[in-house]
N, C-alpha and C positions, 0 to 999 in steps of 0.2 A: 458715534457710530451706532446704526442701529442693527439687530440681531435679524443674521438670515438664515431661514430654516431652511433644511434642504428640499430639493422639488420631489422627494420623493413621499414626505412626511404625511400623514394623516393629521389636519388640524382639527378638524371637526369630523365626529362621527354621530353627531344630536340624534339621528334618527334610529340609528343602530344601540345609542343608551341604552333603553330600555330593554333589547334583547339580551345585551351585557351582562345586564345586572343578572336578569333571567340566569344566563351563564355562571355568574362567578358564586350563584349557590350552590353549582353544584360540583362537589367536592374531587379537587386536582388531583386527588389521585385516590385510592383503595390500598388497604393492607395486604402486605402478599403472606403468604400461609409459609413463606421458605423462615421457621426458626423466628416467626413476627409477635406481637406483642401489642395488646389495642387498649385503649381506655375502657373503663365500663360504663362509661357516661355519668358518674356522680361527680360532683365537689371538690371530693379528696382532696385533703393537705397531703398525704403521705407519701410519700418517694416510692417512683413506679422504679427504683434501684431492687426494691427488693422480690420485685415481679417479675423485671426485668433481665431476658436471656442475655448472657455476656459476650455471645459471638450468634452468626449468623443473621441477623436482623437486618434487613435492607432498606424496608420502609415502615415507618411507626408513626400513627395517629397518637396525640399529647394534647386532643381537645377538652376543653371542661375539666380541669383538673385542679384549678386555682393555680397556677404555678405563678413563683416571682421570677423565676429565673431558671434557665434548661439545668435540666441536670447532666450533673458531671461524669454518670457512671455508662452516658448514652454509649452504645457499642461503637467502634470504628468503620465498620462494615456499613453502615448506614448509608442511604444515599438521598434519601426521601425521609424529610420532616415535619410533620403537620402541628405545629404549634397554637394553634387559632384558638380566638374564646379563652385567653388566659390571664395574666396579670403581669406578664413582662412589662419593666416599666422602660428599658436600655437594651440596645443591641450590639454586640462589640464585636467584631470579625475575629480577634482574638481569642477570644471564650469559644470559637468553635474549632480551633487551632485541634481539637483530638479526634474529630471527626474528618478524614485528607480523604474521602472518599463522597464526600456529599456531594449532591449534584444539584437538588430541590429543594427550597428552607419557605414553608408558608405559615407564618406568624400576624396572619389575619387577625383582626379584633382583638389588638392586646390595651395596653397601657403604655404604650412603647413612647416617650417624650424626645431620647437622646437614640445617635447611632453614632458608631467610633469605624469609621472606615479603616483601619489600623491594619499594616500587615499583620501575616501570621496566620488568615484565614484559609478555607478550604478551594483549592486552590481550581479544583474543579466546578466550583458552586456557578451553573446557569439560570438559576430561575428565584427571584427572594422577591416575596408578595408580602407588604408591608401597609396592604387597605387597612382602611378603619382605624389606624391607630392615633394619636396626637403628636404628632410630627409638626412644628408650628415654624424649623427652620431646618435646614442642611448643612453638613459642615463642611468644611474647605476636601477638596477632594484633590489628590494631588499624588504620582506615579500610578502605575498601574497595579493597584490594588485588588484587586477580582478581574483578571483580566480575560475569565471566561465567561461572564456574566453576561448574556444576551435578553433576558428580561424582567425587568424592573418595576412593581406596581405600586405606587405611591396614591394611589387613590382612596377620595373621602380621610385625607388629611389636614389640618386646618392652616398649608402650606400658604403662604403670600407672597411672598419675594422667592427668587432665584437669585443666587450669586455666580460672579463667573466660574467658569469651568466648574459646575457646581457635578460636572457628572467625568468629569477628567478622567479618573480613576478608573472608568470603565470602558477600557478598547474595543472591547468587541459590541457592545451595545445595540440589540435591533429593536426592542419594544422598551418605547416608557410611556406608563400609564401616570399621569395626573388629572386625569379627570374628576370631578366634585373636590378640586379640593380650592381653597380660600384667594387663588392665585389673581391678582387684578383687584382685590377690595382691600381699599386704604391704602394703595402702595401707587404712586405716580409710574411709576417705572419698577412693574411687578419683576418683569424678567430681562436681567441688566446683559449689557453689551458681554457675549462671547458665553455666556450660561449654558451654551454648547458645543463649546469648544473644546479641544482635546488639552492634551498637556502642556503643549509646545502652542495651545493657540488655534490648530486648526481645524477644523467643522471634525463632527462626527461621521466618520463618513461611512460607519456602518447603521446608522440608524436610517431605519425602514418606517418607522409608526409611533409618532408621538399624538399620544390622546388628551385634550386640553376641552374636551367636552363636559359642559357643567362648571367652568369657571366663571370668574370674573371680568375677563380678556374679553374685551367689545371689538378688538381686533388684533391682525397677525400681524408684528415686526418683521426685519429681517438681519442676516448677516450674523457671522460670528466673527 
């Protein structure tokens, strides 16, 4: 059976690239001044816990900080995450389990290798931008896990294979970005039967825009 995307999909956006990229420097969102809290652009090891207000915080920039890993003492309040440019090397839906109010998680250009789709996560989370990172496989993805998650950026990952229902876990799903990433090279059958399949098997049928520009892919399949 070969994989049928739906007719609403964007396969190719080549000539729109470059205005993208344009786009995706510039930064998803700004710090808001309600009780917020910002990096000062150095290095730092040290725990922004001790800088960091305990309540009111809504959206917090965490760039350039060297971090291995978010810190624990982030406020609940929180809604908007800016993690990019750091040393994350794993991402666990779990570990965000204290933040039930996020709605934004952009952990652009980490180190990020594993992701544990794991309940337990924030339960409102719509938007987790996960470019640039070393993402080299997906794991099994299975009930609905983020089931308010509408977009998905997987881009300039060194991604090759799809597995099926490799995006199950995400019902509501309207954008996934794989563009640049490794998807079609060394792999006969990059993207296997039903890799867009829901859980039970059937097509995603809220996806609007899947971007597969800058792969490997010398052409589009179909079906799920």
């Amino acid at each position: 059976m070969r994989w049928t995307l739906l007719p609403l999909l964007l396969l190719t956006v080549l000539r729109r690239s470059q205005a993208k990229r344009v786009q995706e420097r510039v930064p998803l969102f700004r710090l808001t001044r309600q009780g917020s809290w910002e990096s000062d652009g150095s290095n730092a090891t040290d725990s922004p816990c001790e800088v960091l207000p305990a309540t009111g915080v809504t959206t917090l920039i965490l760039e350039n900080r060297s971090l291995e890993r978010l810190p624990s003492c982030l406020p609940r309040s929180l809604r908007r995450l800016d993690g990019s440019h750091n040393l994350l090397s794993t991402l666990s839906m779990r570990d965000l389990r204290h933040l039930p109010q996020l709605q934004v998680l952009r952990l652009h250009r980490n180190r990020i290798a594993a992701v544990h789709w794991s309940p337990g996560g924030p339960e409102g989370l719509h938007t987790l931008d996960l470019s640039d990172n070393q993402l080299a496989t997906l794991p099994p993805c299975a009930g609905s896990v983020l089931s308010s998650l509408r977009v998905l950026v997987l881009a300039g990952n060194p991604l090759q294979a799809l597995q099926p229902r490799t995006f199950a876990c995400f019902p509501a799903l309207q954008h996934l970005n794989l563009s640049a990433t490794a998807l079609g090279r060394g792999a006969q059958n990059a993207i296997a039967d039903a890799a867009f399949a829901g859980a039970e098997g059937e097509p995603l049928a809220t996806l609007e825009v899947l971007d597969l520009s800058g792969t490997y892919l010398e052409r589009g399949e179909s079906g799920c």
